[in-house]
C-alpha positions as CSV (number, residue, x, y, z in Angstrom):
1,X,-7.3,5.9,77.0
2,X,-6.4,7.8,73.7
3,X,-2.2,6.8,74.6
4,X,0.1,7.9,71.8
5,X,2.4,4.9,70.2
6,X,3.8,4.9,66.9
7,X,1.1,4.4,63.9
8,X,2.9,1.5,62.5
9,X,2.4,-0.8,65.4
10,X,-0.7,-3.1,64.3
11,X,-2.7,-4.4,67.1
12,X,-4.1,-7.9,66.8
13,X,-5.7,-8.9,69.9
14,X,-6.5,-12.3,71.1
15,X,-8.2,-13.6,73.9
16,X,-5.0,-15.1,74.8
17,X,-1.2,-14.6,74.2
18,X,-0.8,-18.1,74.3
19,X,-2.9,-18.6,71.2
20,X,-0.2,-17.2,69.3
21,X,0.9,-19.5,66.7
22,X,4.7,-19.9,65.7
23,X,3.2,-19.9,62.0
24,X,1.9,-16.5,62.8
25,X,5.0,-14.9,64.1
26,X,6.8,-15.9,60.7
27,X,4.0,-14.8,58.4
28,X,4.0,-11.6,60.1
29,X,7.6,-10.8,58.8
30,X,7.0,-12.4,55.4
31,X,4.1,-10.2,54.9
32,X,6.6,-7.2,55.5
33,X,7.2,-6.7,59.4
34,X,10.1,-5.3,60.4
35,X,9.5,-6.5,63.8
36,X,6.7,-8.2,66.0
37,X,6.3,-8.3,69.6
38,X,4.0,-10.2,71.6
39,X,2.1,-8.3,74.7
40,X,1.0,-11.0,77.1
41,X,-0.1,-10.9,81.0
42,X,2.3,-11.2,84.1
43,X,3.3,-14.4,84.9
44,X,1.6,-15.8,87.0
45,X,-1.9,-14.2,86.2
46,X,-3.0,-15.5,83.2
47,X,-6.7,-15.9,83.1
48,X,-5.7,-19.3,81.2
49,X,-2.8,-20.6,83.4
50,X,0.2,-20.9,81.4
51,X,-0.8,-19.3,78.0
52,X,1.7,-16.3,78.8
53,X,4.6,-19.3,78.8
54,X,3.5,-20.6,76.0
55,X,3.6,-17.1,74.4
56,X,7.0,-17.0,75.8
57,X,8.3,-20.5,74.5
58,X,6.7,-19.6,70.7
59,X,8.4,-16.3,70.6
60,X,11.9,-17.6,72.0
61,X,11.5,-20.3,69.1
62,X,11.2,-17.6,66.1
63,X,14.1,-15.8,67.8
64,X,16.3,-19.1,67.1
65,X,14.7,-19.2,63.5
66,X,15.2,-15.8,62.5
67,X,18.7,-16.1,63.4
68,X,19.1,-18.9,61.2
69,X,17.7,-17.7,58.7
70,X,20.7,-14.5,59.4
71,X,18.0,-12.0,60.5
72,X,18.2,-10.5,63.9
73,X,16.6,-12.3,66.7
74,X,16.1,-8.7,68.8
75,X,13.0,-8.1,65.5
76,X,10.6,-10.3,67.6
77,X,10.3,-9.8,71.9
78,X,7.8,-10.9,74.2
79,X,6.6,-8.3,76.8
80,X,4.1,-9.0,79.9
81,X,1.8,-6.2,81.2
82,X,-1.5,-6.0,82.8
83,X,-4.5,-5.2,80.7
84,X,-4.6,-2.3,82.9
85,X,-1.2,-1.0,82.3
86,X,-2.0,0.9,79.2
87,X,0.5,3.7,79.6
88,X,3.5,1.4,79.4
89,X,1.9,-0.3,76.7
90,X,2.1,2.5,74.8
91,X,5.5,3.0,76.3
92,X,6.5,-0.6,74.6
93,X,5.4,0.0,71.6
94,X,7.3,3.3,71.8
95,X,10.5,1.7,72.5
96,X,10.3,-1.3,70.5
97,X,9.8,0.7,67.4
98,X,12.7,2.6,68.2
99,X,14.6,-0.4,68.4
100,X,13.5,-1.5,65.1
101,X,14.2,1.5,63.3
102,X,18.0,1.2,64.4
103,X,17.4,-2.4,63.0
104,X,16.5,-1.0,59.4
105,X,14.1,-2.6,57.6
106,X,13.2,-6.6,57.6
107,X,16.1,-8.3,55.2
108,X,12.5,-10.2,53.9
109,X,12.0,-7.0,52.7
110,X,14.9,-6.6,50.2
111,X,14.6,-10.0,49.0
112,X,10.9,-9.5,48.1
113,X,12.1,-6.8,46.1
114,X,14.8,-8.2,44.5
């Protein structure tokens, strides 16, 4: 569909968003994320029944780690679109990089440095 979203969102695509693992989600802000979001199907019409709530259940996890370990929990979000909503898709990734940006960068970040 050629839609324009910021070139810094990475797309890894899986054949379900309940295959995300927890381990995952971590690794992707100690390789240097700022933020990660999770685009999964509506509720309700997952191919694979209840992947999308798993999806859901992984991502509300990281959110309590992250603020443990004193980062913000708003870096990581889970979203539910159709496969066939590709404009807001683009519109998502729009909006969450936005969000991120007002963020800053990943505190992972400056420690790595340090």
């Amino acid at each position: 569909m050629r839609l324009q979203y910021p070139a810094s969102v990475r797309v890894i695509q899986l054949p379900c968003s309940g295959r995300v693992d927890i381990l995952h989600l971590l690794k992707a802000f100690e390789e240097g994320a700022d933020g990660v979001y999770v685009a999964g199907c509506m509720e309700g019409d997952c191919h694979f029944l209840t992947g999308n709530f798993k999806a859901r259940r992984k991502v509300n996890y990281v959110k309590k780690v992250l603020e443990q370990l004193g980062m913000e929990p708003e870096r990581i979000e889970m979203y539910n679109m159709s496969s066939a909503e590709g404009p807001r898709f683009a519109q998502v990734a729009r909006e969450f990089t936005q969000r991120i940006q007002e963020l800053g960068p990943s505190p992972v970040k400056a420690a790595q440095a340090a």
